[in-house]
Structure formats: C-alpha cells, structure tokens
C-alpha positions in Angstrom: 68.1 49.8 31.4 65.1 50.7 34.1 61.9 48.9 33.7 62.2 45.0 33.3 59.4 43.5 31.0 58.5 40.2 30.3 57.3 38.3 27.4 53.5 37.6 28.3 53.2 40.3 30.3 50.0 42.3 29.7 50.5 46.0 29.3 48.4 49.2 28.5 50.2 51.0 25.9 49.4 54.2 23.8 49.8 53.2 20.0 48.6 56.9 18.7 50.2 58.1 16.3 48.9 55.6 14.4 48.6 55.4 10.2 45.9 54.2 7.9 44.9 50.6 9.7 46.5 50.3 12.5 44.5 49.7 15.5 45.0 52.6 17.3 44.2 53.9 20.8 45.6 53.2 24.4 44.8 49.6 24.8 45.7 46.5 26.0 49.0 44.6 24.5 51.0 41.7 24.9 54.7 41.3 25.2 55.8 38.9 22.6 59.5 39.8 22.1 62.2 37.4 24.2 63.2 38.0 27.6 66.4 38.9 26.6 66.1 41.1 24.1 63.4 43.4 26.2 66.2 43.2 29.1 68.9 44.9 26.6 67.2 46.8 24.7 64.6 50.2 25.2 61.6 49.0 23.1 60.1 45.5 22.8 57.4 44.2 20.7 54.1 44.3 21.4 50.4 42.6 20.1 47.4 44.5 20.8 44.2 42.7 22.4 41.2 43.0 21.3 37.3 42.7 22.2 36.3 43.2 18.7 37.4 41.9 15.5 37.3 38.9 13.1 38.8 35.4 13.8 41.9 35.4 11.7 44.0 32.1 11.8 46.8 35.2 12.9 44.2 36.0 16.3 44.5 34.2 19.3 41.3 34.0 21.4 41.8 34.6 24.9 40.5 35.2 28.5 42.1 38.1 30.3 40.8 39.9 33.1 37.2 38.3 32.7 36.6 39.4 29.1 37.2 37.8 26.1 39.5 39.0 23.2 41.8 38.3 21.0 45.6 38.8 20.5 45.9 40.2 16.9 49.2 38.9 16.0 48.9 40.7 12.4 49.3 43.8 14.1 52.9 43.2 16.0 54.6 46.6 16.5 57.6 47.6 18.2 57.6 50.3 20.1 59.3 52.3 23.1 59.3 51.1 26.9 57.9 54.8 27.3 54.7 53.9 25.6 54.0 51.6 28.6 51.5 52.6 30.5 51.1 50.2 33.1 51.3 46.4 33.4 47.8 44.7 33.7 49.2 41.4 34.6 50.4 38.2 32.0 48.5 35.7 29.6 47.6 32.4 30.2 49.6 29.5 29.4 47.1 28.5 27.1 47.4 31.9 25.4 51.0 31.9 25.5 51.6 28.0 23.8 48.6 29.5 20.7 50.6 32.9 20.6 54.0 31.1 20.0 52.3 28.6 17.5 50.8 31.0 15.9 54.3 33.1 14.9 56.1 30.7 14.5 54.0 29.3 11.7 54.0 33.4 10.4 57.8 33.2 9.9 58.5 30.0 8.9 59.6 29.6 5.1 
C-alpha cells in the first residue's frame, strides 16, 4: 500500500478544506489509529497538536520538539495518506499511555 505509518508517529498534515470549527491549517498531527489498520488501509486517523487552546479533560499536554502543546483528541479526523506531509518524528510514552487513556474513556459506554 506505499507509505508505512505508525500509531504515534508525529506528522505535518494539510487539514484545509476545513468546515465551521475545525482546526484548520497544515499542522502538526498524531497517528492514533492501530498499526494494522494504517498498514491496510489508505487513510488513518489523525489528532492535531496544538500550542494554543484550553485544557479540556479530551487534550493531552505534551512536549514535542521543545515546545509544548497539546493533542486535541476532540478533534480526531480521518483523512488520506496523501494529506501527509512529512513525518516530524513520534510522541513520548508518556503522551502515548494519556492519549490512549484518554479515548478509551471517550468511547467507553
């Protein structure tokens, strides 16, 4: 399928087009769709990061790259392989254990 992503991984990605309150603009974004699914498949889903914004219990605060942000897990999106711009490098474990703690308690019933 061409370009192997992986969950964590830190990637610039163009979200424009974007409607009403989406965060828009070519920015940072994590990979937080499995492994196997962004192996099979030509889109995976993505959380944009974040220097501004409010702290959400759906935000996870993070380091990357020197500056601090957040992941804004309220504004998941899947999108195409083809709106990857170039991979920035991977979240901390830290990040990635809040990240997973903090969907899991989104989805759960």
């Amino acid at each position: 399928m061409g370009m192997v992503v992986r969950r964590f991984a830190v990637y610039l990605v163009r979200l424009d087009p974007v409607v009403g309150s989406e965060i828009q603009k070519t920015r940072p974004c994590v990979v937080v769709s499995p492994d196997e699914m962004n192996a099979h498949i030509a889109t995976v889903i993505v959380a944009p990061m974040t220097t501004q914004g409010q702290p959400y219990p759906t935000r996870v605060p993070c380091e990357f790259r020197g500056k601090s942000g957040q992941i804004v897990l309220d504004q998941l999106r899947t999108v195409d392989k083809k709106r990857l711009v170039k991979k920035l490098g991977v979240v901390d474990e830290t990040a990635r254990n809040a990240v997973l703690a903090v969907l899991a308690e989104m989805f759960a019933e």
